[in-house]
Backbone as CSV, one residue per row, in Angstrom:
resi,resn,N_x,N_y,N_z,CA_x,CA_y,CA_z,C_x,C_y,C_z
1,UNK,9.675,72.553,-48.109,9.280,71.175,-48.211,7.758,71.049,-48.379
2,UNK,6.965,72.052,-47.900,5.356,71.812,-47.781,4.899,72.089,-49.105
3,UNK,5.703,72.748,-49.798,5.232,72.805,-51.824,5.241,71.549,-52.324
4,UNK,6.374,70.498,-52.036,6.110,69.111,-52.287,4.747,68.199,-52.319
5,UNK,4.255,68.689,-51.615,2.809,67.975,-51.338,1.782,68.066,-51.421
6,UNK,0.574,67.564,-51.498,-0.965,68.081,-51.758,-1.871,67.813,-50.729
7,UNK,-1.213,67.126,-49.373,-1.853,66.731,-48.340,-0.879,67.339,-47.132
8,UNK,-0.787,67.112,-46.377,0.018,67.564,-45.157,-0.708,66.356,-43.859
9,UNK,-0.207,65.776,-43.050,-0.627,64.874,-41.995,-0.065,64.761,-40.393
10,UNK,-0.614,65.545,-40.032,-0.093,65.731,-38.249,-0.764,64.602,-37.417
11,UNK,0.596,64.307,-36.742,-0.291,63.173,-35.323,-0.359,64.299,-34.010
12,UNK,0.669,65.388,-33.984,0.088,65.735,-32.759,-0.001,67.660,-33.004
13,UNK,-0.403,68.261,-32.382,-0.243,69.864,-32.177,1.234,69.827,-32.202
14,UNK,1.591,70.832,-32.835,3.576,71.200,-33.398,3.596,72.018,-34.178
15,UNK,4.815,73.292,-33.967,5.206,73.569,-34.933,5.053,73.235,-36.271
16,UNK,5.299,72.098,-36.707,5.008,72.048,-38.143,3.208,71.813,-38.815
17,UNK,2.056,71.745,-37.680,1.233,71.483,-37.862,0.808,73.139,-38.003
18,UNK,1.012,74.018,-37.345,1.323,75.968,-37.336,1.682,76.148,-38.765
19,UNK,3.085,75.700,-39.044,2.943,76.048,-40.137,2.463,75.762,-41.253
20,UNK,1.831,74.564,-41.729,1.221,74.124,-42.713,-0.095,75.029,-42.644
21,UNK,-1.113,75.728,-41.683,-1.773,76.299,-41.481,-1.505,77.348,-42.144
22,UNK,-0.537,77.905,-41.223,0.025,79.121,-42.183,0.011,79.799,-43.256
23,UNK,0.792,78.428,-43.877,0.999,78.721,-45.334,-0.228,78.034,-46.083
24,UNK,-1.446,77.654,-45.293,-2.512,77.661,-46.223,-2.494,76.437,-47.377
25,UNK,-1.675,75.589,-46.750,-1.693,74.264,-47.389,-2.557,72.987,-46.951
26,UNK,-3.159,72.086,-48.033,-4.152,71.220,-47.303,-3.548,70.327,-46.071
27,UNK,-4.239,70.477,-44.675,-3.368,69.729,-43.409,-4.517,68.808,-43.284
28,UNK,-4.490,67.984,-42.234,-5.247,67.449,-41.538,-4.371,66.853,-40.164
29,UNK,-5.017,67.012,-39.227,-4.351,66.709,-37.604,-5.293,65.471,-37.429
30,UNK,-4.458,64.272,-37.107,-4.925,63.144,-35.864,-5.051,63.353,-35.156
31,UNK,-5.718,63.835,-34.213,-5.741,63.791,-32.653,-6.395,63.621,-31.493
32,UNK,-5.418,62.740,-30.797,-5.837,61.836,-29.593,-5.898,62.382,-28.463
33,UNK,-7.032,63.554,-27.571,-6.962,64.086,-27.113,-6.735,63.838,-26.021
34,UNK,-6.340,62.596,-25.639,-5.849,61.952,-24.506,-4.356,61.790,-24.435
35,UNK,-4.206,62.398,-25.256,-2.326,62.251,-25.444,-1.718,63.963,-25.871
36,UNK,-2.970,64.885,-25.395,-2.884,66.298,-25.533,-2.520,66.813,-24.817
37,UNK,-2.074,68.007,-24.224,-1.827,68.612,-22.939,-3.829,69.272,-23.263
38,UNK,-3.797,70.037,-22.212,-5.285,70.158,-22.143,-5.405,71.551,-22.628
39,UNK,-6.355,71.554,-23.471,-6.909,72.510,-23.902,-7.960,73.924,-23.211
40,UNK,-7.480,75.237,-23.385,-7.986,76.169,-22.882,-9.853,75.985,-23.493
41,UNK,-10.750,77.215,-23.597,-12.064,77.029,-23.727,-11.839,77.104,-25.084
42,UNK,-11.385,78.070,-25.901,-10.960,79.085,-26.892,-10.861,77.809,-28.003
43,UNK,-9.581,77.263,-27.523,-9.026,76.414,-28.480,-9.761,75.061,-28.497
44,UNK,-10.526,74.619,-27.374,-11.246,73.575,-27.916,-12.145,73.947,-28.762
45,UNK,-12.842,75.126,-28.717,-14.047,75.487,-29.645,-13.087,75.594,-30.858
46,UNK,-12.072,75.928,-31.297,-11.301,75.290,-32.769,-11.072,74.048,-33.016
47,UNK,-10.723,73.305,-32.426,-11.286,71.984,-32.593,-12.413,71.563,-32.765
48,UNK,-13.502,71.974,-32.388,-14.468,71.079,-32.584,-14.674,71.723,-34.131
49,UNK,-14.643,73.035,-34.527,-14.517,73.737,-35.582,-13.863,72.895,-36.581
50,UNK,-12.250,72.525,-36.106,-11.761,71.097,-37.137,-12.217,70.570,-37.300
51,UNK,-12.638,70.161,-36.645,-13.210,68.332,-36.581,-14.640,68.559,-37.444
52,UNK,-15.660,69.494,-37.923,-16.607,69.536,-38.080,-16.478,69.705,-39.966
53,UNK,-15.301,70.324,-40.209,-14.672,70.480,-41.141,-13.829,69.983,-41.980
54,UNK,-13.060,68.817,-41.166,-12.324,67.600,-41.951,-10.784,67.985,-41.484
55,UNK,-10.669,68.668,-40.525,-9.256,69.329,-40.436,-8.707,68.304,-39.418
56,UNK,-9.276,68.305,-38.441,-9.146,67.240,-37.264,-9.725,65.828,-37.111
57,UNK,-9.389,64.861,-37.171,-9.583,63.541,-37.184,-9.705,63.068,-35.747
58,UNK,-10.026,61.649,-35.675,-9.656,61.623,-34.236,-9.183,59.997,-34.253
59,UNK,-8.414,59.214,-35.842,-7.588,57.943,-35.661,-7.773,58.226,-36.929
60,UNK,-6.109,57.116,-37.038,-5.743,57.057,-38.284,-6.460,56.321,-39.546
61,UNK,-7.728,55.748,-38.967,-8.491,54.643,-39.689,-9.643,55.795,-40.181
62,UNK,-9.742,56.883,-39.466,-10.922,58.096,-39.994,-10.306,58.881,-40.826
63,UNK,-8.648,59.022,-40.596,-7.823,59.799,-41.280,-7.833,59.194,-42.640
64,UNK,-7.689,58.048,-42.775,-7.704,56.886,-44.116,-8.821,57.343,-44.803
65,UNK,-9.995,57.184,-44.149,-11.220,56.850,-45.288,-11.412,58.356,-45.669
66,UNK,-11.160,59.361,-44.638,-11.044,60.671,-45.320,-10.171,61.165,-46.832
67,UNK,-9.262,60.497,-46.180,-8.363,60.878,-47.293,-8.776,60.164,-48.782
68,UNK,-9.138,58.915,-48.462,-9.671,58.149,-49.561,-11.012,58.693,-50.099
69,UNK,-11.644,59.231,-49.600,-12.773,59.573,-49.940,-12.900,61.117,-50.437
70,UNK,-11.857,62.071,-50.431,-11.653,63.605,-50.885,-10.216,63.422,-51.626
71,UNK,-9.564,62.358,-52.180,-8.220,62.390,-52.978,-8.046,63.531,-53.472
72,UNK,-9.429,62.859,-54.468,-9.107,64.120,-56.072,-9.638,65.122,-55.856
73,UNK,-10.059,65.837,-54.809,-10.857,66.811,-54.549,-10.565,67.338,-53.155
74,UNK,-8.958,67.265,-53.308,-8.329,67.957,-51.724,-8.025,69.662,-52.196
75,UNK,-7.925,69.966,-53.011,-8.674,71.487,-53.239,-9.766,72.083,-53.039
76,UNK,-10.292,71.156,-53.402,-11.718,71.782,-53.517,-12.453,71.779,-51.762
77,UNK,-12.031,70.579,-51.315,-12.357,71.194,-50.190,-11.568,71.504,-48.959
78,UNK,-10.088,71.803,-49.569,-9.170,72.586,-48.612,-9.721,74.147,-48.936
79,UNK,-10.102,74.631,-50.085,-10.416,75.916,-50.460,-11.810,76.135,-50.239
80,UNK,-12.972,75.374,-49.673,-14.227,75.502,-49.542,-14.211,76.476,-48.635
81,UNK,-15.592,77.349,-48.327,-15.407,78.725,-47.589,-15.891,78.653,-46.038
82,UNK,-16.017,77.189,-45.437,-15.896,77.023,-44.066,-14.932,76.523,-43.199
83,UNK,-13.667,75.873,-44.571,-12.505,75.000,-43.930,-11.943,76.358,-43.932
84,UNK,-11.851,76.982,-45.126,-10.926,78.486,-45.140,-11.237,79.588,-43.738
85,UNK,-12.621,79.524,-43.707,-12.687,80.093,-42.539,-12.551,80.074,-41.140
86,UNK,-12.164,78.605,-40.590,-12.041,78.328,-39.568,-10.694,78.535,-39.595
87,UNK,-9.711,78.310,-41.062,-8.484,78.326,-40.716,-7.921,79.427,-40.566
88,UNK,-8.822,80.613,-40.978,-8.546,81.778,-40.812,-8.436,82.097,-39.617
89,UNK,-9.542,81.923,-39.162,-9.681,82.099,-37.450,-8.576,81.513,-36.583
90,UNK,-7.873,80.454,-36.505,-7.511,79.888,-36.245,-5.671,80.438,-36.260
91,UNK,-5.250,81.196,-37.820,-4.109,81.929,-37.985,-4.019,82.936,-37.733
92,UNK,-5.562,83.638,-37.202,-5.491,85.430,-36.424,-5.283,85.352,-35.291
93,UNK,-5.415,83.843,-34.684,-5.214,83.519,-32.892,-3.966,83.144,-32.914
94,UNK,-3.690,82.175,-33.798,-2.107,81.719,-33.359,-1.010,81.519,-34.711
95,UNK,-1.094,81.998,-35.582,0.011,82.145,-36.372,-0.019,83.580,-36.837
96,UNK,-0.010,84.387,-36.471,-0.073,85.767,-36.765,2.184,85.779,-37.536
97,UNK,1.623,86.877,-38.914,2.690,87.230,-38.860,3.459,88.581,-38.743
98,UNK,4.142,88.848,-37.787,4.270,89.870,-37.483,5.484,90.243,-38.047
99,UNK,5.454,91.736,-38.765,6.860,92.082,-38.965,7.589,92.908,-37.555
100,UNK,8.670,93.001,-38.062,9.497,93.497,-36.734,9.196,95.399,-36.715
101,UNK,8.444,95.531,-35.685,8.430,96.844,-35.264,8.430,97.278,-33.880
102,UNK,9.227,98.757,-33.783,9.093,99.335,-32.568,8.219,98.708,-31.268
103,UNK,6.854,98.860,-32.229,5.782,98.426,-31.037,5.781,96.478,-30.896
104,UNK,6.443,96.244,-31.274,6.728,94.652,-31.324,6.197,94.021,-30.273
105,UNK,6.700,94.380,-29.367,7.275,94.370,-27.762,5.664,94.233,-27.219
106,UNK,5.222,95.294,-27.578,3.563,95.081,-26.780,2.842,94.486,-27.373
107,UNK,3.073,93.964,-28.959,2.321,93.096,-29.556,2.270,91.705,-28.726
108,UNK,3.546,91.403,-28.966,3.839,90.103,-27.760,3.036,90.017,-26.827
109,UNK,3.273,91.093,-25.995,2.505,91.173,-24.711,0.751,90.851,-24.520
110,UNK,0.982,91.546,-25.845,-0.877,91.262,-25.646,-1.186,89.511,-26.432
């Protein structure tokens, strides 16, 4: 379903906000960090990383003028080399893909 689209739009941290990351498609997250469970040190410093970058919003009225204001040019700066890099960072911490091996087990673990 995420090939359908040229934007991607999360209201909260989810699964499907992981995977749009993932797969390296343009996202952007709303979020109301008052309606968050609370954030470790780690992961707020990715947020603010979003947010500095256009990834994280913080209302749907910032989400608007963003979007209105990078339409035709949601490539260009979904592919720019500081959004890419935070999202990188961001899929070596928590979307890792792992194939299934022996040592699986302690991958998990760690």
């Amino acid at each position: 379903i995420l090939k359908k689209y040229n934007l991607i739009v999360h209201f909260y941290l989810g699964t499907p906000f992981f995977e749009s990351m993932f797969y390296n498609k343009p996202t952007i997250l709303i979020l109301n960090e008052k309606f968050q469970l609370h954030f470790d040190q780690n992961f707020r410093s990715l947020i603010k990383k979003f947010k500095k970058v256009g990834i994280c919003l913080e209302s749907p009225i910032e989400a608007s003028k963003f979007v209105n204001d990078n339409f035709k040019n949601l490539d260009d700066w979904w592919n720019n080399t500081k959004v890419q890099s935070v999202r990188n960072k961001f899929c070596d911490l928590y979307c890792r893909n792992f194939q299934y091996t022996d040592d699986f087990t302690n991958l998990f673990k760690k």
